[in-house]
VEXLUM-444298 format. One record per residue (C-alpha): residue in three letters; x, y, z; residue number from 1. Coordinates in pm, whole numbers, plus 50000, padded with zeros to 5 digits. Layout:
 res  east north    up   n
 ALA     X     Y     Z NUM
...
//
This chain:
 res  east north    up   n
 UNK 46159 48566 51003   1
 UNK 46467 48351 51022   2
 UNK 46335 48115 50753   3
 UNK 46337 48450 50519   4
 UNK 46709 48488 50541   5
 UNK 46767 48089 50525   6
 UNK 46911 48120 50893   7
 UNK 46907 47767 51085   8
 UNK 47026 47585 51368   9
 UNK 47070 47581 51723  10
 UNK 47445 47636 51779  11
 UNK 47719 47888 51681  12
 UNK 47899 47680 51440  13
 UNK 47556 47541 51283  14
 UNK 47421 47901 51257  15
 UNK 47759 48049 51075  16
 UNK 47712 47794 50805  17
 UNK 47385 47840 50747  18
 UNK 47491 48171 50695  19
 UNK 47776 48076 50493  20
 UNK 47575 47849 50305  21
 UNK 47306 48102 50198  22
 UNK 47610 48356 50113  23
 UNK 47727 48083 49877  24
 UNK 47391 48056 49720  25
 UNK 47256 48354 49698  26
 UNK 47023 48383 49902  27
 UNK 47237 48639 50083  28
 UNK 47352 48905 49860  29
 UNK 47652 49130 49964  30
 UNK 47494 49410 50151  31
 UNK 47210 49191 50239  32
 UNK 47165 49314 50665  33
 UNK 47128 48995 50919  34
 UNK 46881 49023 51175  35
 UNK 47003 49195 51513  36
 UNK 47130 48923 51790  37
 UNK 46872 48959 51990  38
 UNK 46563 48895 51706  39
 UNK 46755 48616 51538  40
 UNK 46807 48470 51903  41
 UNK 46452 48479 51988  42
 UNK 46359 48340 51622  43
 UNK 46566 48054 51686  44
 UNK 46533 47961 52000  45
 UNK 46888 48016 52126  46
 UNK 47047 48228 52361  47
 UNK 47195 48607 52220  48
 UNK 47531 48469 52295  49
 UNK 47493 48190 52066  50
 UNK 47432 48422 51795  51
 UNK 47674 48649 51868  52
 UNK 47929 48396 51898  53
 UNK 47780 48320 51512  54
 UNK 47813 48650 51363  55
 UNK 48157 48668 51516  56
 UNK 48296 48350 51354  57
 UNK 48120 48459 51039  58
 UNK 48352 48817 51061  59
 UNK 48640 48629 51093  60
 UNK 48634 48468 50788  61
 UNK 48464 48791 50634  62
 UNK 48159 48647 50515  63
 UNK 48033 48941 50692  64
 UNK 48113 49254 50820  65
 UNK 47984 49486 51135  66
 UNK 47902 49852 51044  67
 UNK 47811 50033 51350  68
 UNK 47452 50172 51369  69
 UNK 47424 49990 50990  70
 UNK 47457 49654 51217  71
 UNK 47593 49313 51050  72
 UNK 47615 49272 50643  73
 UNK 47716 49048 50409  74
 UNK 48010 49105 50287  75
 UNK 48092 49312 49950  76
 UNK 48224 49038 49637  77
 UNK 48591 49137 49612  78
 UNK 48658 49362 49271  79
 UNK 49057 49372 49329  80
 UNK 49090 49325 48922  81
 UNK 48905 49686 48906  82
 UNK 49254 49869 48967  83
 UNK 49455 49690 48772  84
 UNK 49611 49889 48498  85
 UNK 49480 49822 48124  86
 UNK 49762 49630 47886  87
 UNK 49970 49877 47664  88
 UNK 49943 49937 47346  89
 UNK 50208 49805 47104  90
 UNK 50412 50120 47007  91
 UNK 50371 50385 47272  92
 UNK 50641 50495 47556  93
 UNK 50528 50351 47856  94
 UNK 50558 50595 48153  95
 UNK 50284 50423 48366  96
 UNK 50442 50128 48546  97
 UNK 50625 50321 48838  98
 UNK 50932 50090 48793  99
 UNK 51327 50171 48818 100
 UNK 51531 50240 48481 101
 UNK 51665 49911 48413 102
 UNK 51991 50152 48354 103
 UNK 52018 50185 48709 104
 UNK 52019 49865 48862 105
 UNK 52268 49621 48971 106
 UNK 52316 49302 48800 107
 UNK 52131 49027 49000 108
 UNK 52394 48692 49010 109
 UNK 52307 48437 49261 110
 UNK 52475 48277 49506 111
 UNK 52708 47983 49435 112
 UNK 52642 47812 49731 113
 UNK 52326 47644 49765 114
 UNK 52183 47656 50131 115
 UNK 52146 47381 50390 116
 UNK 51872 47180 50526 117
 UNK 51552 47334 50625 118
 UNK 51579 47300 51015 119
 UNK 51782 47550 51111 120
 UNK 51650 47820 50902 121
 UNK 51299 47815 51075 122
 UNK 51492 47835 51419 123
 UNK 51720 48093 51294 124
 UNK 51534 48264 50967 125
 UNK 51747 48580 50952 126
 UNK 52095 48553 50801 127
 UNK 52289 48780 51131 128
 UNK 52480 48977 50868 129
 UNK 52162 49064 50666 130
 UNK 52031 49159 50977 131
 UNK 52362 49369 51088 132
 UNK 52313 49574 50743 133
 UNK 51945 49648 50771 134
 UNK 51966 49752 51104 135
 UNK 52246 50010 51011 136
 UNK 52053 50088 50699 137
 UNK 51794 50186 50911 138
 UNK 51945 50391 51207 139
 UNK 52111 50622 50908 140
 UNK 51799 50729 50888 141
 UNK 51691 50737 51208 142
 UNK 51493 50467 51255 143
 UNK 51508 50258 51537 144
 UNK 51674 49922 51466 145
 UNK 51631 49702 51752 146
 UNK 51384 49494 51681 147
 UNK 51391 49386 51289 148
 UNK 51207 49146 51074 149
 UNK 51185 49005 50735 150
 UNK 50902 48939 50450 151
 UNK 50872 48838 50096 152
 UNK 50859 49200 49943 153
 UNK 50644 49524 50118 154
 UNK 50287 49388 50042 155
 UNK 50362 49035 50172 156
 UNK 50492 49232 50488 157
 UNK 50188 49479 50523 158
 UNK 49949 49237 50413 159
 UNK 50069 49016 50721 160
 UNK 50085 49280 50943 161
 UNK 49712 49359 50901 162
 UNK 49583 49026 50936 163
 UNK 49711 48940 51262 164
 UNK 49611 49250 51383 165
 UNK 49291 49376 51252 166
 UNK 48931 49156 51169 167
 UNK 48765 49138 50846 168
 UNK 48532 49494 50863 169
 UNK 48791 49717 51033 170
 UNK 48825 50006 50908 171
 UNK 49227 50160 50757 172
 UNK 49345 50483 50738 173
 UNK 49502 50470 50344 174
 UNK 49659 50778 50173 175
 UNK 49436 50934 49872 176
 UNK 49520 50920 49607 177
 UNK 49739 50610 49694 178
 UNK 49916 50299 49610 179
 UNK 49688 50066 49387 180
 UNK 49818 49771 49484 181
 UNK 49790 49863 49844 182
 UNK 49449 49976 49811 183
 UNK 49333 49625 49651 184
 UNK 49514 49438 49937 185
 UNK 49291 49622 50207 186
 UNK 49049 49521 50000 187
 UNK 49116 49161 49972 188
 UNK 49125 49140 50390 189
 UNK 48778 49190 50400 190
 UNK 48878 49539 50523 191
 UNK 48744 49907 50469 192
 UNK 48950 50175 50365 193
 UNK 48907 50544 50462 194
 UNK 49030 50776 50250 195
 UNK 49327 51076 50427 196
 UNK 49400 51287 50181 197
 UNK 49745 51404 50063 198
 UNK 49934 51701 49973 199
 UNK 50301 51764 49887 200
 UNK 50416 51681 50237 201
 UNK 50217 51352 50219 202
 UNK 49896 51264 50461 203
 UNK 49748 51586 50611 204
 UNK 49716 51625 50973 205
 UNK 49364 51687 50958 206
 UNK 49248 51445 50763 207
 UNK 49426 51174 51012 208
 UNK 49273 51310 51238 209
 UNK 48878 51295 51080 210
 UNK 48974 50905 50981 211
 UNK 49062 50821 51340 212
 UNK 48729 50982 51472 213
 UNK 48626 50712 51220 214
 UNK 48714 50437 51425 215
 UNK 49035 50320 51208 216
 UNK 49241 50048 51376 217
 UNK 49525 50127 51126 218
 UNK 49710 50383 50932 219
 UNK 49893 50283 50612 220
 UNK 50112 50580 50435 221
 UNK 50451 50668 50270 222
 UNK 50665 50882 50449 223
 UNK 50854 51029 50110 224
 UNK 50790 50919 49779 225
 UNK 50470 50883 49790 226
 UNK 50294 50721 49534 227
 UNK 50136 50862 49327 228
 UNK 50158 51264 49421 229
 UNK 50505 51244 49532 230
 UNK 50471 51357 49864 231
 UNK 50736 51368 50172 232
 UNK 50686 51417 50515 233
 UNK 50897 51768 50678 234
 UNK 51022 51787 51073 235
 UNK 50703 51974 51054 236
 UNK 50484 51754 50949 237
 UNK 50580 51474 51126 238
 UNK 50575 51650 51402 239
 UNK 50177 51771 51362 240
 UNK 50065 51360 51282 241
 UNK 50296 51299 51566 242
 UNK 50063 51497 51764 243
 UNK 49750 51383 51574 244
 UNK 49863 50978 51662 245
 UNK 49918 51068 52023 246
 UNK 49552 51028 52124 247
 UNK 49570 50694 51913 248
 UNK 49780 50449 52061 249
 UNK 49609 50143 52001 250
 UNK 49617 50226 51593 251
 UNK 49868 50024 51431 252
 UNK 50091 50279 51251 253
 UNK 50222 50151 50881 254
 UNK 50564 50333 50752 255
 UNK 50613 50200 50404 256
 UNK 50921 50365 50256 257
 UNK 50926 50163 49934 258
 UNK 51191 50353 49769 259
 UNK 51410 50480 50032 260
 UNK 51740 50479 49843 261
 UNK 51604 50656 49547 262
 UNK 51359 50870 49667 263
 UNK 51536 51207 49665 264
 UNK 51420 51328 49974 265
 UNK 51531 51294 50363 266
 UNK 51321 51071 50570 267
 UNK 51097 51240 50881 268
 UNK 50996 50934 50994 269
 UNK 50690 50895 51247 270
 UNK 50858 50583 51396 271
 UNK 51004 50567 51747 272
 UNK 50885 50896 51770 273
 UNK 50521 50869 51917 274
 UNK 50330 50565 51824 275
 UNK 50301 50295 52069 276
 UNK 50223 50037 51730 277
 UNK 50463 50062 51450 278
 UNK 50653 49920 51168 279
 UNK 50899 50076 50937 280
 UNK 50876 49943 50623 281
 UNK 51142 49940 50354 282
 UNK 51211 49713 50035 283
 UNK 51499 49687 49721 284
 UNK 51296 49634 49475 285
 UNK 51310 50017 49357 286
 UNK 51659 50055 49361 287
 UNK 51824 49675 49301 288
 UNK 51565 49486 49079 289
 UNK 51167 49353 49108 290
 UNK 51295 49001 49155 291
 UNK 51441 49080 49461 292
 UNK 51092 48944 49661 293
 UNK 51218 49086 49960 294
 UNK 51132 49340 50236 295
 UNK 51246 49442 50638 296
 UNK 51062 49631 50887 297
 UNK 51169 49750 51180 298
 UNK 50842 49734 51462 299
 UNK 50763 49770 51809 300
 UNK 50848 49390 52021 301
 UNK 50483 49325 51977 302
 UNK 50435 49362 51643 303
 UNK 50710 49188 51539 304
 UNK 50625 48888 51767 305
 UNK 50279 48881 51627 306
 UNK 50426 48942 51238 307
 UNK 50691 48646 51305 308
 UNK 50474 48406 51494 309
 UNK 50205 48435 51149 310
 UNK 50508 48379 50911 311
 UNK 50662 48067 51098 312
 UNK 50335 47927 51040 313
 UNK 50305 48019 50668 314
 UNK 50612 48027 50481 315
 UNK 50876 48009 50795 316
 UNK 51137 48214 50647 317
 UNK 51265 48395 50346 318
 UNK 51501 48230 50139 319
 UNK 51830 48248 50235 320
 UNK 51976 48249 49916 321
 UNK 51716 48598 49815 322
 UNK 51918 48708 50168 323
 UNK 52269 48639 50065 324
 UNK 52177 48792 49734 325
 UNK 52050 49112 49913 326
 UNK 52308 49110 50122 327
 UNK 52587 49116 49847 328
 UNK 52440 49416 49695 329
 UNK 52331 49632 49975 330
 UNK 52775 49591 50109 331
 UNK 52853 49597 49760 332
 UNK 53027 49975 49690 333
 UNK 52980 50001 49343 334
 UNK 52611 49862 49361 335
 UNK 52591 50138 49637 336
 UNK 52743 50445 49405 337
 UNK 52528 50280 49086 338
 UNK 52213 50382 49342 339
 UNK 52351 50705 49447 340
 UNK 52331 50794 49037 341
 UNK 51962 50654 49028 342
 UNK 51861 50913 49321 343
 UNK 52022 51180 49129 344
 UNK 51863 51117 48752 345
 UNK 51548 51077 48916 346
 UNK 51550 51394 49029 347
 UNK 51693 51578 48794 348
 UNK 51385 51374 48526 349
 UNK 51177 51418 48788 350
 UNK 51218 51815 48789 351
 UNK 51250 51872 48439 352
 UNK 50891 51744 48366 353
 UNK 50765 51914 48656 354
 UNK 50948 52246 48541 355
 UNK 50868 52186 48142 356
 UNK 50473 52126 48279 357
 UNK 50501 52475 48499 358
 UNK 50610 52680 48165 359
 UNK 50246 52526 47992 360
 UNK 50071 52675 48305 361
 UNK 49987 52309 48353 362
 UNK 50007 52209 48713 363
 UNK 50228 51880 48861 364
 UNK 50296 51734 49173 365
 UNK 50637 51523 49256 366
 UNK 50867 51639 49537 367
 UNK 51012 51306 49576 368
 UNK 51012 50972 49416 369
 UNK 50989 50807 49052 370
 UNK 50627 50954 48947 371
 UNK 50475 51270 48930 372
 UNK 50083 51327 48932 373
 UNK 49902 51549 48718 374
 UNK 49508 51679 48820 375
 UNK 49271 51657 48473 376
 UNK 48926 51696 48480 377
 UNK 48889 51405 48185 378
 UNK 49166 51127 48292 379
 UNK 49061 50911 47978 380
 UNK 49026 51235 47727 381
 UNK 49398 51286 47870 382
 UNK 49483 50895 47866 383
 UNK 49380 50863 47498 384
 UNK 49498 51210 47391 385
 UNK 49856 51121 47491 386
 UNK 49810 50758 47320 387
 UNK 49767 50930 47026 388
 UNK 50104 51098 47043 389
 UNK 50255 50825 47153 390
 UNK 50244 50838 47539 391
 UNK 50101 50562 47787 392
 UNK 50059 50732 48092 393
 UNK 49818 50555 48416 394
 UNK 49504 50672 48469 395
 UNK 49445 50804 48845 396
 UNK 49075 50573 48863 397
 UNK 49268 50282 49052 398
 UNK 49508 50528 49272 399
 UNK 49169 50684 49406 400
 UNK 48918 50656 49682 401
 UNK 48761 51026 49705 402
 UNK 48980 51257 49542 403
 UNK 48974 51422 49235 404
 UNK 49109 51308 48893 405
 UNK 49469 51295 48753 406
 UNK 49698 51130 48612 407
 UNK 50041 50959 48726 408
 UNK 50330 50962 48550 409
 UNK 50652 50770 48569 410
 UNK 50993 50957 48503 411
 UNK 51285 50689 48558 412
 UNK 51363 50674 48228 413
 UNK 51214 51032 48041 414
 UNK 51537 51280 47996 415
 UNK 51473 51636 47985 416
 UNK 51468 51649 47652 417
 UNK 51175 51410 47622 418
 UNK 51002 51577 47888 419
 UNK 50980 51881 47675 420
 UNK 50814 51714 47436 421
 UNK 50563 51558 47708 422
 UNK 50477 51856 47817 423
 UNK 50380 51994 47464 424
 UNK 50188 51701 47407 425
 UNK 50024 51747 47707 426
 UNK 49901 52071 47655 427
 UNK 49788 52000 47327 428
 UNK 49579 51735 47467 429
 UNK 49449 51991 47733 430
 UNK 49344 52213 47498 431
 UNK 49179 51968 47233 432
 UNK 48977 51882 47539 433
 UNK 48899 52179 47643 434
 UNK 48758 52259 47263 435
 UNK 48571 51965 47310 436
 UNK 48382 51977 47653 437
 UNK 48345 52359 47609 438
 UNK 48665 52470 47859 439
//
């Protein structure tokens, strides 16, 4: 009965806050299944539509969600804090943070000048010179330019993109192992993540394909860099998702090349290529400095109108001082040759602890980018093993959906010679646990 659920009222909206209402008290637990349309229609009095109309008001705010044959649920309680990674210990060398070496980046002076009045900038939000540079930034790499936008770092910019165009319950294609913070942000939508695997040329072809039987309205991955395993797409590969996406052109395609400058490998980009629904994603903050709160995407017309139309209702622009300041460095030539360096240590660190891991028989996986990720069967035997000899690495728990264990570590600032002594460590550590869970 209706009564059982604590279900009243007669219309749509009085019906979605009853709902809401018992959500709010308990009475409906997350997971807790509503009664079809049709029953609660008939227990109520009201017509299916009125229901309907109910449950869809209630998705839209993600009170609940729709699972196919599994019908409407509450909603899950959001556990975003679950992936966060645990404080470090005073005293160890912290190679879990997947940030730049401070060594490497520009100095970060702001402009003199002090902006203008607020009225233009919503009618005009993109500084024409900024825009000018990211466009060519982008075509280098063969992206197409035309249609560019700007956001308040990559996860400001993806975050918006999925709300406008998917409803709380839809489903997202999202690499696996993949980015924590990316992972929590589906999350935090009200959305479901389904898990594509990787390997060292990034998401695999069939596993895109298995995720978009699925019913995904979205795919989220990194094209190089790919964090944590390291991954980059080849011509090849992005030719075989290319072919994947082609039966898929209502799916919102996701590029996020967060570390373009730095990551040490050529982009194959899946952009402008295929997909009717894209956005290229790119941001600084790898290669000029985290306060740099800034992102730019290139998309198809409609996504950008929808992406644009959300943020000049929200924020209305990005500052134009963060875009002068962006715009200094990214023209700046010694700025651009202090980058070039970055690319180069990285993978040159990024090799040698790969290469010093190989000799130990102890497998690795980083063929671009700052991190390199390491399968365990024990990630917290590993975790506090290395602790003990003075290593913080992350634990692979909050890069995770299905896949197996490992561990991701950062390499920005570890020289060879320290990698050497990593890799030692490590294998002491592997073999300790191996004594101890009997190999």
């Amino acid at each position: 009965m209706a009564i059982h659920y604590g279900i009243t009222g007669t219309t749509a909206k009085a019906i979605s806050a009853s709902v809401e209402r018992a959500v709010s008290e308990g009475t409906l637990t997350p997971g807790t299944a509503l009664p079809p349309v049709r029953r609660l229609a008939e227990e109520l009095g009201v017509s299916p539509g009125t229901v309907a109309t109910a449950y869809k008001e209630l998705r839209g705010r993600g009170v609940v969600v729709t699972r196919g044959r599994g019908g409407t649920v509450v909603a899950e309680a959001l556990a975003v804090a679950s992936r966060r990674p645990p404080r470090i210990p005073e005293g160890l060398r912290n190679l879990a943070d997947g940030q730049p070496d401070p060594a490497f980046l520009p100095a970060l002076v702001p402009p003199a000048r002090l902006s203008p009045g607020s009225g233009a900038h919503r009618s005009a939000p993109r500084l024409p010179a900024l825009e000018d540079a990211v466009r060519r930034w982008l075509e280098r790499d063969g992206v197409p330019g035309r249609h560019v936008t700007f956001a308040h770092g990559s996860l400001d910019l993806v975050g918006r993109l999925l709300s406008v165009e998917l409803r709380p319950g839809d489903a997202v294609a999202m690499e696996d192992p993949g980015y924590h913070h990316l992972l929590d942000l589906v999350t935090a939508l009200g959305l479901r993540s389904v898990p594509v695997a990787v390997d060292g040329e990034g998401i695999r072809p069939e596993a895109l394909r298995a995720a978009l039987r699925a019913g995904v309205r979205a795919v989220v991955y990194s094209p190089r860099a790919q964090n944590p395993y390291g991954g980059c797409f080849s011509a090849a590969r992005r030719d075989a998702l290319a072919e994947v996406l082609r039966g898929a052109p209502d799916v919102l395609v996701v590029e996020n090349d967060h570390a373009a400058d730095v990551a040490g490998a050529p982009l194959h980009s899946l952009c402008g290529t295929g997909p009717a629904r894209w956005a290229h994603v790119r941001t600084v903050t790898k290669h000029l400095g985290s306060d740099l709160r800034w992102a730019a995407a290139a998309c198809d017309a409609t996504t950008l109108a929808r992406h644009d139309g959300r943020l000049l209702l929200t924020s209305g622009w990005v500052s134009h001082l963060l875009q002068t300041a962006v715009l200094g460095l990214m023209t700046d030539t010694g700025t651009r040759d202090l980058v070039g360096r970055a690319r180069a240590a990285y993978g040159q660190r990024r090799d040698a602890l790969l290469g010093e891991l190989g000799r130990r028989g102890i497998a690795g996986h980083g063929a671009s980018g700052l991190n390199v990720w390491v399968p365990v069967r024990d990630e917290s035997a590993v975790v506090n093993g290395l602790r003990t000899h003075g290593w913080w690495v992350a634990a692979g728990a909050r890069f995770r959906i299905d896949t197996a264990p490992g561990v991701r570590i950062t390499v920005t600032d570890l020289v060879p010679e320290d990698a050497a002594r990593l890799a030692r460590d490590f294998a002491a550590v592997l073999g300790d646990s191996a004594d101890t869970y009997g190999g």
